[in-house]
VOGU-611283 format. One record per residue (C-alpha): residue number from 0; x, y, z. Coordinates in steps of 0.02 Angstrom, whole numbers, plus 50000, padded with zeros to 5 digits. Example, Ala and Ser with C-alpha at 12.3 -4.5 7.8 and 13.67 -1.06 7.14 Angstrom:
BEGIN
(node 0, (50615, 49775, 50390)),
(node 1, (50684, 49947, 50357)),
END
This chain:
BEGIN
(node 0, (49462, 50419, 50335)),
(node 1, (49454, 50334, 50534)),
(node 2, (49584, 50262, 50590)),
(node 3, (49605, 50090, 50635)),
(node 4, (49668, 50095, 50812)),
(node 5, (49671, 49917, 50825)),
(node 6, (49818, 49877, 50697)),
(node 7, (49870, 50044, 50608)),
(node 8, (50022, 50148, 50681)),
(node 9, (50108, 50294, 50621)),
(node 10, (50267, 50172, 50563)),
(node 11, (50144, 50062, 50497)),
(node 12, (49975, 50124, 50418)),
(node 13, (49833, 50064, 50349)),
(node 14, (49875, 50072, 50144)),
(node 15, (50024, 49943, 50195)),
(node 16, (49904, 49819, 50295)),
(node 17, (49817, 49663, 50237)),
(node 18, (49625, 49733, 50310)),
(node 19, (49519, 49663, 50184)),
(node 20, (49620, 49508, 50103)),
(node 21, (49795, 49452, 50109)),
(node 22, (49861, 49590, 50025)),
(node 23, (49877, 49758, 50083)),
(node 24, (49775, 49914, 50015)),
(node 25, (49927, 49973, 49926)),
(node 26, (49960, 49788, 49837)),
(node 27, (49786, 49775, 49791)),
(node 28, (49764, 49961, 49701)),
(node 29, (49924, 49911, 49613)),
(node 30, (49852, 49732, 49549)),
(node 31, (49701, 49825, 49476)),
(node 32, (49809, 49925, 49390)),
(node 33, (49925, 49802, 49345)),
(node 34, (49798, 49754, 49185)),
(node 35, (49759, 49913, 49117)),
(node 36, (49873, 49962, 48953)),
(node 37, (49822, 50144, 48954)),
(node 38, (49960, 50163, 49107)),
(node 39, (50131, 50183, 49132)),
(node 40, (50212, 50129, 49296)),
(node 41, (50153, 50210, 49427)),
(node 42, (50249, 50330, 49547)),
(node 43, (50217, 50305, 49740)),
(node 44, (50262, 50446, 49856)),
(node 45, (50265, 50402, 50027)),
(node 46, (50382, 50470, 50210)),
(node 47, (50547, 50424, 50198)),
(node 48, (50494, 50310, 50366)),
(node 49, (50385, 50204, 50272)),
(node 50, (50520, 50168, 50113)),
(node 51, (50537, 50004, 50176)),
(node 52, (50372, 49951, 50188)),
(node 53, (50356, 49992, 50027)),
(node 54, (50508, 49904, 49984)),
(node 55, (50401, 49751, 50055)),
(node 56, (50246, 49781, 49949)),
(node 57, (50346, 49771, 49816)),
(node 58, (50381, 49621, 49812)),
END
């Protein structure tokens, strides 16, 4: 996958950006999901550096 040197860092990468909409990538996969009764919650793994972004895209 490129990078995108313009916005994405290594504190702050892509999946937690809004690049296509006002959501990030990580918001929207979850709001597809978010319809589907087949699922249970999902589980997100991520660094320990980025727990509070995805504190934030919880939300």
């Amino acid at each position: 996958m490129a990078r995108d040197y313009g916005r994405s860092r290594k504190q702050h990468p892509k999946q937690y950006l809004p690049l296509v909409s006002d959501k990030s990538m990580l918001q929207e996969i979850i709001l597809r999901l978010n319809g589907l009764d087949n699922f249970i919650d999902p589980i997100i793994v991520c660094n320990i550096e980025h727990r509070f972004l995805l504190k934030q895209v919880d939300q």
